[in-house]
C-alpha positions in Angstrom: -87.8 -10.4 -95.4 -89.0 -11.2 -98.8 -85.8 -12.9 -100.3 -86.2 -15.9 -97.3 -89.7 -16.9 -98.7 -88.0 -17.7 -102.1 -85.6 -20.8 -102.5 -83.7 -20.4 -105.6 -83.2 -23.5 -107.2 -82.2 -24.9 -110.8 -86.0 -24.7 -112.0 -86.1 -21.2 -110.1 -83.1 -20.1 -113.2 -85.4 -19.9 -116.1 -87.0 -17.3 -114.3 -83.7 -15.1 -115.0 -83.7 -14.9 -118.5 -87.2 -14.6 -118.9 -87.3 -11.3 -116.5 -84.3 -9.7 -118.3 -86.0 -10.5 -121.5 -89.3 -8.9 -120.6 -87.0 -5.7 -119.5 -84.8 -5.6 -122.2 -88.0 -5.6 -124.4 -89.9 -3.1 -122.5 -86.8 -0.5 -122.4 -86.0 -1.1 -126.2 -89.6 0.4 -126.8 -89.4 2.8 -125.2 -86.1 3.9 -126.3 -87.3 3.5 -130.2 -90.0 5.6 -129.5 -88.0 8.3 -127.6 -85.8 8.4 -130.7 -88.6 8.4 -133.2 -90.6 11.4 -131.5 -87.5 13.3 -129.1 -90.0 13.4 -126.6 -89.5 11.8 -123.2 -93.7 12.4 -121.9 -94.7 11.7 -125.8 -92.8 8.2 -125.9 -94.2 7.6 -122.7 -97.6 8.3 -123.0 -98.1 6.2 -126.1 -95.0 3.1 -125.3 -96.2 3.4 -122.0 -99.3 2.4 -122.0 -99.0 -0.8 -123.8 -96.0 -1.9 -121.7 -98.1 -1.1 -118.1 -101.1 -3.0 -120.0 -98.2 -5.8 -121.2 -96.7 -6.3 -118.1 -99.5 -7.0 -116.0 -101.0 -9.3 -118.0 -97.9 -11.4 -118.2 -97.9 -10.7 -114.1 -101.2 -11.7 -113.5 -100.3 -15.3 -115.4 -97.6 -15.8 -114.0 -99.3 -14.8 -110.3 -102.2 -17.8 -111.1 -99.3 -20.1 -110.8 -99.0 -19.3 -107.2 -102.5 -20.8 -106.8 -101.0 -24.0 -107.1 -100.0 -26.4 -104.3 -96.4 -27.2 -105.9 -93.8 -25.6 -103.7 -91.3 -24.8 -106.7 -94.1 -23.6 -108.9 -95.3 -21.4 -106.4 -91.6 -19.9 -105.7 -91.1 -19.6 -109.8 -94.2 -17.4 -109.7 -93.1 -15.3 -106.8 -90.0 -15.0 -108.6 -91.4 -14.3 -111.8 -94.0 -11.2 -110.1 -91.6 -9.6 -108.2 -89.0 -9.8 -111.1 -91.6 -7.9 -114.0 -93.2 -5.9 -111.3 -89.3 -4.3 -110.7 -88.7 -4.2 -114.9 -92.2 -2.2 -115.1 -91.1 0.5 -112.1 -87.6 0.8 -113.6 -89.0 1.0 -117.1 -91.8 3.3 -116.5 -89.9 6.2 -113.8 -86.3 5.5 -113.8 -85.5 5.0 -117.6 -87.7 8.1 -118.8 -85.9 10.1 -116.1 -82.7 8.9 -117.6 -83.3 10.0 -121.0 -84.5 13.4 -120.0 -80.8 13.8 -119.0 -79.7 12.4 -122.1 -79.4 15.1 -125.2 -82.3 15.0 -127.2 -81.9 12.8 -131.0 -81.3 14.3 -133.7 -84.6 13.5 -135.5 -84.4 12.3 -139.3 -86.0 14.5 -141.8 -88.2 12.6 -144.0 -87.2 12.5 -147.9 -89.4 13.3 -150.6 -89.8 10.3 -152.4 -89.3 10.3 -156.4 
């Protein structure tokens, strides 16, 4: 059981906001872009890459921190991995899937300039 490896504690917190940020962030972009093009694959294909490419970089220096021999450094980084790994999977299938159910935007016409 995964959760009994992590001991939450008061430095464990700032994980929290930081994970919901990240998420938040990632969705929003991939929202604006849905709305810009009314394309779920489109907004996905081009938002989607940079957020997969994003995330894991931000994962991967977060995961060196579980290199180190501090217990509550090493739980933050578990935290922190399991946390953006979860935002990138919900970003990346569950939110396109829920805007494919969604009616498509009403897409602004561009006006000629004078």
């Amino acid at each position: 059981n995964c959760i009994k490896l992590i001991e939450y504690t008061y430095s464990n917190m700032i994980s929290i906001p930081l994970i919901m940020g990240i998420g938040i962030d990632s969705g929003v972009h991939v929202i604006h872009r849905w709305r810009e093009c009314g394309e779920v694959g489109e907004s996905i294909r081009s938002t989607g890459r940079a957020i997969l490419i994003s995330t894991l970089t931000t994962m991967t220096a977060f995961g060196a921190m579980m290199m180190g021999s501090h217990r509550g450094v090493d739980t933050l980084a578990i935290t922190l991995v399991i946390g953006l790994s979860s935002c990138l999977i919900l970003t990346l299938v569950f939110l396109p899937a829920l805007l494919d159910l969604l009616p498509k935007p009403i897409l602004k016409q561009p006006t000629p300039s004078e």
